[in-house]
C-alpha positions in Angstrom: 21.3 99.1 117.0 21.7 102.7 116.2 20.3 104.3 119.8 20.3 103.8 123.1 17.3 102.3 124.8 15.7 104.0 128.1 16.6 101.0 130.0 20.0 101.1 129.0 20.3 105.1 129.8 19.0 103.5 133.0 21.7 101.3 133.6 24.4 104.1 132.6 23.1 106.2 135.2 22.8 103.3 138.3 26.3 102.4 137.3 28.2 105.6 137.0 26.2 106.7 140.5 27.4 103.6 142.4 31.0 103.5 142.3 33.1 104.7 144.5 32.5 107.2 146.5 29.8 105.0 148.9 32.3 102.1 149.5 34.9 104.6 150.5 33.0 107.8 151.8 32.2 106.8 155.3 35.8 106.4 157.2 36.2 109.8 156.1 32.6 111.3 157.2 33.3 110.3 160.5 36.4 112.0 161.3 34.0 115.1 161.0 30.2 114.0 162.4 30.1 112.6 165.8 26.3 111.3 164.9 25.6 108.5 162.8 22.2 109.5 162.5 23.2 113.4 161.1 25.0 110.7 158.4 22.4 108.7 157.2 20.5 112.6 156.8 23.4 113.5 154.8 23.0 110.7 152.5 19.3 111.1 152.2 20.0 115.0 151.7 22.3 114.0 149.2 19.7 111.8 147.0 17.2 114.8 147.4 19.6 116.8 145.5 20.7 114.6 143.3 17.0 113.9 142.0 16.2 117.9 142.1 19.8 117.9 140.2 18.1 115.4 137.9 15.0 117.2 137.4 16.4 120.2 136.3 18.5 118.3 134.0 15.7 116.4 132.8 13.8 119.3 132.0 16.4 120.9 129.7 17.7 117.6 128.3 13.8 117.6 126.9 13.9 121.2 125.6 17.3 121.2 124.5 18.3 117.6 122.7 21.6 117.1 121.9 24.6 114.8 123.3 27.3 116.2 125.8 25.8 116.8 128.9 26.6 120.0 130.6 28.7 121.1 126.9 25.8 121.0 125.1 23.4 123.1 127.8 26.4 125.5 128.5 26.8 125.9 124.8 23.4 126.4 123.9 22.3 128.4 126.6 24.7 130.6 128.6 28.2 130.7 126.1 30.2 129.5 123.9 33.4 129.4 126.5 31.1 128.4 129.4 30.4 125.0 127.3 34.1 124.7 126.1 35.7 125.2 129.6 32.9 122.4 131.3 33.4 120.2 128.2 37.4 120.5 129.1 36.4 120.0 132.4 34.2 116.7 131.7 37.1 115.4 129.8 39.1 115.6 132.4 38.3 116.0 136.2 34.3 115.2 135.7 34.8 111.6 133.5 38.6 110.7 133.5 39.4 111.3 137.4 36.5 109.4 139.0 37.0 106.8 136.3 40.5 106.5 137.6 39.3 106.1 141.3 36.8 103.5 140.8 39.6 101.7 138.6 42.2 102.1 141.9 39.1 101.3 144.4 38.5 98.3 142.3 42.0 96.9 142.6 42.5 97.5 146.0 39.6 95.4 146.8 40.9 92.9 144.2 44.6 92.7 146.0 43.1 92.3 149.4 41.4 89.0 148.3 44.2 88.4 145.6 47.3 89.7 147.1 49.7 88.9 144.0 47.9 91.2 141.7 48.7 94.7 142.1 46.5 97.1 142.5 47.7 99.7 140.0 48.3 96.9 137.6 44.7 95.6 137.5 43.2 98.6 137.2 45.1 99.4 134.2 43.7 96.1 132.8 40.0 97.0 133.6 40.4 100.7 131.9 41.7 98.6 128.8 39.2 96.2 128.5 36.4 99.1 128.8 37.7 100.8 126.5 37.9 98.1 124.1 34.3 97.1 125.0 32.8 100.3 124.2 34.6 101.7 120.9 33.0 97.9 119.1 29.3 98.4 118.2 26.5 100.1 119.9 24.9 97.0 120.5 28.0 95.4 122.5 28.3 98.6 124.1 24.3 98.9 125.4 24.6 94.8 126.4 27.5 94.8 128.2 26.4 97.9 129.6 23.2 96.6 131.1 24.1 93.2 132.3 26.9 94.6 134.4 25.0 97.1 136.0 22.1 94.0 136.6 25.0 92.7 138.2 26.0 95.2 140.4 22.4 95.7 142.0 22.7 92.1 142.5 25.5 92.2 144.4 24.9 95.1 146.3 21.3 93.5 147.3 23.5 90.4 148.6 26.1 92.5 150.5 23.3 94.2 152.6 21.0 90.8 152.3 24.3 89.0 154.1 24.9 91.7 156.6 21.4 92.4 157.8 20.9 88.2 157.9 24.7 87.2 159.7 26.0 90.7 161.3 24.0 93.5 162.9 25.9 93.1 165.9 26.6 97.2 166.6 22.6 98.3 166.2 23.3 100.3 169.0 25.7 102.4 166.9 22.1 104.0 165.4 20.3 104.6 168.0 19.5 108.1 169.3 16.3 110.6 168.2 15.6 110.3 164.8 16.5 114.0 163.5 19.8 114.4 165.9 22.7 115.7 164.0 21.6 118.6 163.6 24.7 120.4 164.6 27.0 118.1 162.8 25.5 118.6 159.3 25.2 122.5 159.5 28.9 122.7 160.6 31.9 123.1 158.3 32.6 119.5 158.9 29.4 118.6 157.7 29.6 120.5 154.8 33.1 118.9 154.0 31.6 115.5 154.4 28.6 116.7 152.0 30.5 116.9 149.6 32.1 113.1 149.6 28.6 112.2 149.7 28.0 114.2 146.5 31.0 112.8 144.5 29.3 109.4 145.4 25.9 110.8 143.7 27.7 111.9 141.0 26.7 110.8 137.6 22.6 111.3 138.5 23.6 113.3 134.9 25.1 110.5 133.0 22.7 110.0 130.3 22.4 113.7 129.5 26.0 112.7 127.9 24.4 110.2 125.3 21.0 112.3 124.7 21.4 112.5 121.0 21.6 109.1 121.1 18.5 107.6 122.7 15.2 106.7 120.7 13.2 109.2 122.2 15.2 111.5 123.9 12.3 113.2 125.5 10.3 110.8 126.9 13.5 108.3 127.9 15.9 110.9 129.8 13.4 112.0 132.4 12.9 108.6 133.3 16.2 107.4 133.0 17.3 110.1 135.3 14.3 110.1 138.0 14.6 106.2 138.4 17.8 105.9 138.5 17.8 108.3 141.2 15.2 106.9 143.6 17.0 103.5 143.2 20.4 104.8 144.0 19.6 106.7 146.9 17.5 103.5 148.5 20.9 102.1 147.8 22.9 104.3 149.4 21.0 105.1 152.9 20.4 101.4 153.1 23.9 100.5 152.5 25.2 103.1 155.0 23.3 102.0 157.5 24.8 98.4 157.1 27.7 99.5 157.5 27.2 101.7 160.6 25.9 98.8 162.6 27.8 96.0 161.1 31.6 97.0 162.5 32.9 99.2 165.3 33.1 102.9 164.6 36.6 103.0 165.7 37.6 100.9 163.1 36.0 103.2 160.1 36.7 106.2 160.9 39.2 107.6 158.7 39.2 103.9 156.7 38.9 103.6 152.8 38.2 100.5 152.3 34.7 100.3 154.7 33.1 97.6 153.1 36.3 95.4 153.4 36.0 96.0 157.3 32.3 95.5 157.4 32.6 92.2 155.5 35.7 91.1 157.4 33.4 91.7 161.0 30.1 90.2 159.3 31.6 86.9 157.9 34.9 86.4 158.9 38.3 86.5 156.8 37.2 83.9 154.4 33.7 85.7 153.5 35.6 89.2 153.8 38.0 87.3 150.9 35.1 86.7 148.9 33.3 90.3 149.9 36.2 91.9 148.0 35.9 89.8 145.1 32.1 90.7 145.0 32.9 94.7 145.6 35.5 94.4 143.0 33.0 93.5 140.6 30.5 95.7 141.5 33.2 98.5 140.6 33.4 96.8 136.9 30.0 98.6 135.7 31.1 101.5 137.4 34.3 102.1 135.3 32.5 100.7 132.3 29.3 103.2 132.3 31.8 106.3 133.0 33.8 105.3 129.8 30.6 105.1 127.7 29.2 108.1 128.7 31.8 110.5 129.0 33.8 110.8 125.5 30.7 112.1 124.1 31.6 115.5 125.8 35.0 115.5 123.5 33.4 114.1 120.9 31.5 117.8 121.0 34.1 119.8 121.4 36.0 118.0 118.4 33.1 118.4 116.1 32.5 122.3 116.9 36.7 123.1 117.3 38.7 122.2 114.4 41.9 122.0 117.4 39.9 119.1 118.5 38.8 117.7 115.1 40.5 114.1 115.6 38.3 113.4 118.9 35.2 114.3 117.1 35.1 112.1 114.7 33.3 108.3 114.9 34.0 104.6 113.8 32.5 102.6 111.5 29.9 101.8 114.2 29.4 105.5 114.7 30.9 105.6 118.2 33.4 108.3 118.8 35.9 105.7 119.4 39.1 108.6 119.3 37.5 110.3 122.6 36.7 107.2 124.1 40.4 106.0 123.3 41.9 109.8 124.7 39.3 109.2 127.9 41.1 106.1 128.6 44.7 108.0 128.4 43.5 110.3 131.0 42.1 107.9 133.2 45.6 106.1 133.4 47.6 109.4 133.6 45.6 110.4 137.2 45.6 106.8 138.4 49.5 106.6 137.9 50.2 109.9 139.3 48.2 111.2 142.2 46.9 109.9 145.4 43.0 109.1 146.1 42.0 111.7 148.3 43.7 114.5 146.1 41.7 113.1 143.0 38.5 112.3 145.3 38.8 116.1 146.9 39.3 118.0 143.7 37.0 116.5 141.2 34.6 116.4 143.7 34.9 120.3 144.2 35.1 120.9 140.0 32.1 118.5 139.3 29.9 120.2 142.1 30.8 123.8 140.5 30.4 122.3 137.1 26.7 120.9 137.9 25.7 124.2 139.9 25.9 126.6 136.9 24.7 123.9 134.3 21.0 124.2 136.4 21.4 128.1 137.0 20.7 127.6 133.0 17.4 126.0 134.1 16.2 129.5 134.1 17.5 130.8 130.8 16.1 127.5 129.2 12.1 128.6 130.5 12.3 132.0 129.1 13.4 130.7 125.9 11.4 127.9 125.8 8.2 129.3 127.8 5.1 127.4 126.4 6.8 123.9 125.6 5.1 120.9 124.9 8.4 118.6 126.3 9.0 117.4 129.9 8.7 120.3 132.8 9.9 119.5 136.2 7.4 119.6 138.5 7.1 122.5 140.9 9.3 124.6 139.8 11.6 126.2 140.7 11.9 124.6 143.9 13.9 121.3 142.8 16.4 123.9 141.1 16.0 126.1 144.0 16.8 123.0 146.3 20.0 121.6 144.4 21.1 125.5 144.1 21.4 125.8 148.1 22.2 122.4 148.7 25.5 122.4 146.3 25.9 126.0 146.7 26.9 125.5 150.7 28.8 122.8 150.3 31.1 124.6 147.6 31.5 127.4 150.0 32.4 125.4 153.1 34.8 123.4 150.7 36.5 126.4 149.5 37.2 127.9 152.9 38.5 124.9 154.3 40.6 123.6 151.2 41.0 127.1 149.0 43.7 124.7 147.0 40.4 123.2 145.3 39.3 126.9 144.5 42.5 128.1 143.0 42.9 125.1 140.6 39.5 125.1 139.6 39.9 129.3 138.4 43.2 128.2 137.1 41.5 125.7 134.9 39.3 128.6 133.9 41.8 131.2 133.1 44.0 129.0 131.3 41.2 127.5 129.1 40.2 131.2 127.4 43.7 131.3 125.5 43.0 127.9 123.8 38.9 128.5 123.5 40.1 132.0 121.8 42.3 129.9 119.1 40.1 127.1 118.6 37.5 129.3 117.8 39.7 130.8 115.2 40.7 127.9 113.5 37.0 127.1 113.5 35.8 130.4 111.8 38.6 129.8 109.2 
């Protein structure tokens, strides 16, 4: 097996979607919205920018094929540095951060049911065994890909199956007009809690990063991207919603581990034991999809900058194994050294900006490309018009209330043009 199937671009886009950021995102939504109806909006708001997001990306995957994700669009179509400093930026903060949260997230749920294994500890195991997984053969890589992610829908379906069947005791904790919240979601609060609910729709781009890769790159990315879309965002409103009227809102607000609590007020201690075995799992895919996908940023930059030579270059099996291996360093450097909700606040800030320009070049893409034949989104510009506004508020709001997130992000910037300028020179000789 020398590409990717569309099913299996599929699954890398469910998985690297569902990790996270929707098992944790709620406790801290509601130290900001008062209405749990303005939340369930923000999550639906959230999936209609996520599948405009994926439009746009699906239109100039189609017209410009090549591997990387937002390196290769940036590279191609806006600059050489603009693609270097997102590709830097993928390596890091977009692929290596949220692979070390959903590692953490996946051992704190695996302590509470196992208390003897520590949390750090385990997630190191699961990074290793990923990254072992996916530097084999494209074939191992694509199968174990799919049947986790099979598993993980499974799961989820059971979670909310369970709650809806034994729990449901706090209905009353949604009722109210349908479109109140108004206030809440237009507020700097809401704006703030926007963007947790973006981090967890991250990865709507994921198979933009293995596009070179796929047997028809054309025809399989739009529909990898549009229905993994739709199904995550079902997912998410419909898990959200479980949540809100399955445990006191008292006792998630400000809480990360929400589905712990839900489970423990649904079933008891004993089903909450094996809840966190089952959301422990679900995180497996999520880990495993972000360490397939990713490297293949690096794997760019190391074939265009000689500096970068040793991460460009592929196995036996024609998998950039080096990146993959250097992802996985990463990975374990944030998950040792900082907190979650520095790594959940500042990726999500970085990945937001990095997404926003990458569909600005939606527009240079038509005029160069204005009669062709591949996959147009429909009704354009809006869905690029849509994700533009959508992301472009939530940045701003960010920034003013945690300018932190704004300073490291232009840091990153400055400090990458020194090294950009010096690859580029060892390149030219």
């Amino acid at each position: 097996m020398n590409t990717y199937s569309a099913r299996v671009a599929t699954a890398v886009v469910i998985a690297n979607m569902i990790g996270t950021g929707v098992f944790t995102s709620l406790g801290f939504q509601l130290l900001d919205i008062q209405s749990t109806t303005g939340i369930l909006w923000l999550w639906a708001i959230g999936g209609l920018c996520a599948l405009s997001g994926a439009l746009c990306y699906a239109e100039l995957g189609a017209r410009n094929v090549g591997s990387g994700g937002e390196y290769h669009f940036l590279t191609e179509l806006v600059h050489p540095y603009a693609g270097f400093v997102s590709g830097c930026v993928s390596a890091t903060v977009g692929f290596a951060a949220p692979i070390a949260l959903a590692s953490l997230t996946f051992g704190v749920y695996l302590a509470t049911a196992l208390p003897a294994v520590p949390a750090k500890l385990s997630a190191t195991l699961l990074i290793l065994v990923m990254v072992a997984l996916h530097t084999r053969t494209r074939r191992d890589s694509a199968q174990g890909q799919f049947a986790l992610t099979l598993l993980k829908i499974v799961l989820i379906v059971v979670f909310i199956a369970t709650a809806l069947i034994v729990g449901a005791d706090y209905d009353h904790q949604l009722s109210g007009p349908v479109f109140s919240g108004a206030d809440d979601m237009l507020s700097g609060g809401g704006a703030v809690a926007l963007i947790y609910v973006m981090y967890a729709y991250s990865g709507w781009n994921a198979a933009t990063y293995i596009l070179g890769e796929l047997e028809n790159p054309q025809r399989d990315l739009p529909r990898a991207l549009i229905v993994g879309c739709i199904i995550v965002t079902c997912i998410y409103v419909a898990l959200n919603a479980v949540f809100l009227i399955s445990a006191p809102i008292d006792e998630l607000r400000g809480e990360v581990e929400v589905a712990y609590i839900v489970a423990d007020y649904v079933v008891g201690e004993q089903g909450a034991f094996a809840v966190s075995l089952l959301l422990s799992g679900i995180l497996i895919s999520t880990v495993s999809a972000m360490i397939m996908a990713g490297p293949r940023a690096l794997q760019r930059l190391g074939e265009a900058y000689s500096g970068f030579s040793l991460l460009g270059r592929p196995n036996k099996a024609g998998i950039p194994a080096n990146a993959i291996f250097f992802m996985g360093f990463m990975a374990l450097i944030f998950l040792w050294t900082s907190t979650f909700e520095k790594i959940l606040l500042f990726s999500g800030f970085v990945m937001a900006a990095n997404t926003f320009i990458t569909v600005l070049a939606v527009f240079v893409s038509r005029r160069r490309h204005p009669k062709s034949n591949a996959f147009g989104m429909p009704w354009y510009p809006l869905p690029a018009i849509v994700f533009l506004l959508i992301t472009g508020w939530t940045l701003v709001y960010t920034g003013m209330q945690f300018p932190l997130q704004v300073m490291l992000a232009t840091a990153i910037i400055a400090l990458g043009y020194p090294l950009f300028v010096f690859s580029s020179r060892r390149r030219a000789r």
